[in-house]
C-alpha positions as CSV (number, residue, x, y, z in Angstrom):
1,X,-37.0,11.4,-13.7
2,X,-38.0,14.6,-16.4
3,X,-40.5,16.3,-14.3
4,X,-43.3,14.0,-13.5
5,X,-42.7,11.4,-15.7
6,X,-39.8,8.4,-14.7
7,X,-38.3,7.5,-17.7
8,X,-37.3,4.3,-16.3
9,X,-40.9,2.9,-16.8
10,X,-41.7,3.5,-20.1
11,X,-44.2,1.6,-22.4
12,X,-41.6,1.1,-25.5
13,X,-44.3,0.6,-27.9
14,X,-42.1,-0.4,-31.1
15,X,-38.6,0.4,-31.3
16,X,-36.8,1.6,-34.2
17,X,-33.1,0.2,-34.0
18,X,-31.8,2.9,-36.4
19,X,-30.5,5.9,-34.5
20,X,-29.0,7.6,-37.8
21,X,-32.0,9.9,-38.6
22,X,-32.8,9.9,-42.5
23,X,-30.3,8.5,-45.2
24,X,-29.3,11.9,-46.4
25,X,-27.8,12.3,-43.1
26,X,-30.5,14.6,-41.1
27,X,-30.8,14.3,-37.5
28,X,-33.5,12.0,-36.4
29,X,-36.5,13.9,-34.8
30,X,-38.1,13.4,-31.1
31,X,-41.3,14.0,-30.4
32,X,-42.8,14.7,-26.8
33,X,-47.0,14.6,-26.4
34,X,-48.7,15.1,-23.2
35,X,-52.0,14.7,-23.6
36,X,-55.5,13.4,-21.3
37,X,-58.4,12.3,-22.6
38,X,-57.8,13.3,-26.4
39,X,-57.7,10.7,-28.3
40,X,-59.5,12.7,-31.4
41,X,-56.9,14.9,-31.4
42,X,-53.6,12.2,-30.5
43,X,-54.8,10.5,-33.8
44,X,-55.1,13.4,-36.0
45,X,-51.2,14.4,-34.3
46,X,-50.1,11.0,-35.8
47,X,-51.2,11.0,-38.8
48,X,-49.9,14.2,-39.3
49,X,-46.4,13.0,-38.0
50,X,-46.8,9.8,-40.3
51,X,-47.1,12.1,-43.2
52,X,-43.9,14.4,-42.7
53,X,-41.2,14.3,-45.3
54,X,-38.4,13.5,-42.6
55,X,-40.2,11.2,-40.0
56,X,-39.7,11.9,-36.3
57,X,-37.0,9.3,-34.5
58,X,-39.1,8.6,-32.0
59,X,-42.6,9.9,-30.0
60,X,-42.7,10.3,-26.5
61,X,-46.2,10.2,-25.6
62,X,-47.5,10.5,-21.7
63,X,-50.9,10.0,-20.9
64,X,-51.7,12.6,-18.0
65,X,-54.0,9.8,-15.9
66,X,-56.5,9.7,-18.8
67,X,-59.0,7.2,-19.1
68,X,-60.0,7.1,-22.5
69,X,-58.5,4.5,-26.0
70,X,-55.2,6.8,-25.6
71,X,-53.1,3.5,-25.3
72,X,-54.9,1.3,-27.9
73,X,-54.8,4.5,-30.5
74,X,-50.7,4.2,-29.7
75,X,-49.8,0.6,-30.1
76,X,-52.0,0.3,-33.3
77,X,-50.5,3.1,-34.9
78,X,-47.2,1.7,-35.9
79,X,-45.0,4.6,-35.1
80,X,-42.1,4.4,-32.7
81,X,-43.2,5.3,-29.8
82,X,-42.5,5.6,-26.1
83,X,-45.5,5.9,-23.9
84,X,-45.7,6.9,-20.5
């Protein structure tokens, strides 16, 4: 358990099987997102992370008790992510 969240029960969205980071040898890159009822703004974020010359790892994403598309917007985005 990290806080509030129980990392036992997370949403694996897609999993990336390669734990090397980049092939030039850079660490891999995690992500962590809270966010509630922001999907605008959780879209522009992944685009913006889709764009980046050395991609994150993974993204941890938890969705504080929000009740808008916040899941949908994540499994259709085709990143490896972990949602909570």
């Amino acid at each position: 358990m990290v806080g509030n969240v129980d990392l036992n029960h997370a949403h694996i969205v897609s999993e990336n099987t390669s734990h090397a980071g980049s092939a030039d040898g850079t660490p891999g890159i995690t992500i962590a997102i809270s966010t509630r009822n922001r999907t605008k703004y959780l879209r522009q974020t992944l685009e913006s992370l889709r764009r980046q010359s050395v991609p994150p790892f993974e993204i941890l994403i938890q969705n504080d008790g929000g009740s808008d598309e916040t899941f949908e917007l994540v499994e259709s985005s085709g990143l490896n992510i972990r949602y909570f």
